[in-house]
Every structure is written in structure tokens, then in C-alpha cells.
N, C-alpha and C positions, 0 to 999 in steps of 0.2 A: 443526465449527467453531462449532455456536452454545453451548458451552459456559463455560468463563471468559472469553473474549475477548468473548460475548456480553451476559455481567453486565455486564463494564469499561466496554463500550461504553454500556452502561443506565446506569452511575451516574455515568459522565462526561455525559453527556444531561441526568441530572433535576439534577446540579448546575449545568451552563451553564443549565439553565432556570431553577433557584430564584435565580439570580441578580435579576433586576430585580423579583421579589417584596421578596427582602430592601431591596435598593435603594429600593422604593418603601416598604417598611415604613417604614426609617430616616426618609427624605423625611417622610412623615406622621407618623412619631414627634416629629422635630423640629418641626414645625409645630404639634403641639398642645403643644410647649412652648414653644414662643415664641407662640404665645397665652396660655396663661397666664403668663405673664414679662410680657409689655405691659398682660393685664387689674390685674394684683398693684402695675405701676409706677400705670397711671393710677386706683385706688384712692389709691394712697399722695398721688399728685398732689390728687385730690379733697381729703382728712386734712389734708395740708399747704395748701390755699387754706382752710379751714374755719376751720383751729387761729391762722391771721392776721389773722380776723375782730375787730374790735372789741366785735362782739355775738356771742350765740350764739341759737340759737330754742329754746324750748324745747318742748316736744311740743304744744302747746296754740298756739304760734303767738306765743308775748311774745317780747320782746327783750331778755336778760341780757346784763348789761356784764362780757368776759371780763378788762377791765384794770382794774384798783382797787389797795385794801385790803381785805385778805382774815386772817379767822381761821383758821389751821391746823387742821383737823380732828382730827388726830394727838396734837398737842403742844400746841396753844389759843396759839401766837405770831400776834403781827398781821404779818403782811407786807404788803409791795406787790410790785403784778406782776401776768400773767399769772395768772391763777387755777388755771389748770390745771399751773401748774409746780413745779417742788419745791420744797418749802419751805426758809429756808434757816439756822432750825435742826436740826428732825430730816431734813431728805433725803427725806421723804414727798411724794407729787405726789396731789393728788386725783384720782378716780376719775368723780365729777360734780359738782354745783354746783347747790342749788337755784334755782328759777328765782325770780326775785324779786318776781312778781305770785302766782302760786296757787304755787309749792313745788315744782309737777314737775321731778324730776331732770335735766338737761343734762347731757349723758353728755361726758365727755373726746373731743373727736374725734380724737385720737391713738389711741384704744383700742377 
């Protein structure tokens, strides 16, 4: 009798066992995606309190005024606004903004 009834009995065994492996895979599968889900949100949180700043710093530590008049880089129109937002003849958003004591770029914090 420990022939096919003997296998049966083996592979009904390692599967009731690989049971709570899978189950904890899953567990821990989900949990390092909802880590990264919450780090992804609270970046974008960070971006979004940044891009509401009045000023921006620029690498060097000065304060750029991100609300003005501003020359379209693209198209050379003056708008006003937000500096970093699209233009609103060609539809272009800039990329950075120099800073307006030494020149270093001030990168879009949306980007």
C-alpha cells in the first residue's frame, strides 16, 4: 500500500503545508507594496507643499520669487503667474528658473 496511495497522501501534505508559505508570501508581497504606495503619496505630498511656496531656494541657499512676471522661455511671451506653470500661449511649463542672485537653476518641484 505505499504505492500511489502513498504519493497522494505526500502531495496532499506538501500542499496543506505550502499553504501558509503562500499566505505569508502574499502578506509580505502586499506590505512592501503599500510601502511603497505611502512613500510615492508622501513624496508627491512633499512636491505639492514645495510648488505652494511663495519662494523657491535655490542650490546655494537664496530665495526666488516663484510668483511674478515671467519671460516664456519657449515662445519669449511675458506672462504672469506661477513661474513654473504653462505658458498661456505656447502650452510650455518650464523645467527650472534661474535663481535670481548667482543664476543656479531652481529645478520645477513638480519634476
Amino acid at each position: 500500500m505505499h504505492g500511489p496511495r502513498g504519493i497522494a497522501d505526500l502531495r496532499r501534505f506538501v500542499r496543506a503545508a505550502l499553504i501558509p508559505v503562500r499566505i505569508g508570501g502574499w502578506i509580505f508581497a502586499t506590505i512592501c507594496l503599500g510601502a511603497a504606495a505611502l512613500a510615492r503619496a508622501a513624496s508627491w505630498g512633499f512636491k505639492i507643499r514645495r510648488s505652494l511656496a511663495d519662494v523657491a531656494i535655490c542650490p546655494r541657499g537664496h530665495e526666488t520669487p516663484c510668483h511674478g512676471v515671467y519671460e516664456c522661455a519657449q515662445c519669449g511671451a511675458v506672462v504672469e503667474g506661477w513661474v513654473f506653470s504653462e505658458c498661456a500661449v505656447c502650452g510650455q511649463s518650464a523645467g527650472w528658473t534661474p535663481c535670481v542672485v548667482c543664476g543656479l537653476p531652481v529645478i520645477n518641484p513638480l519634476r
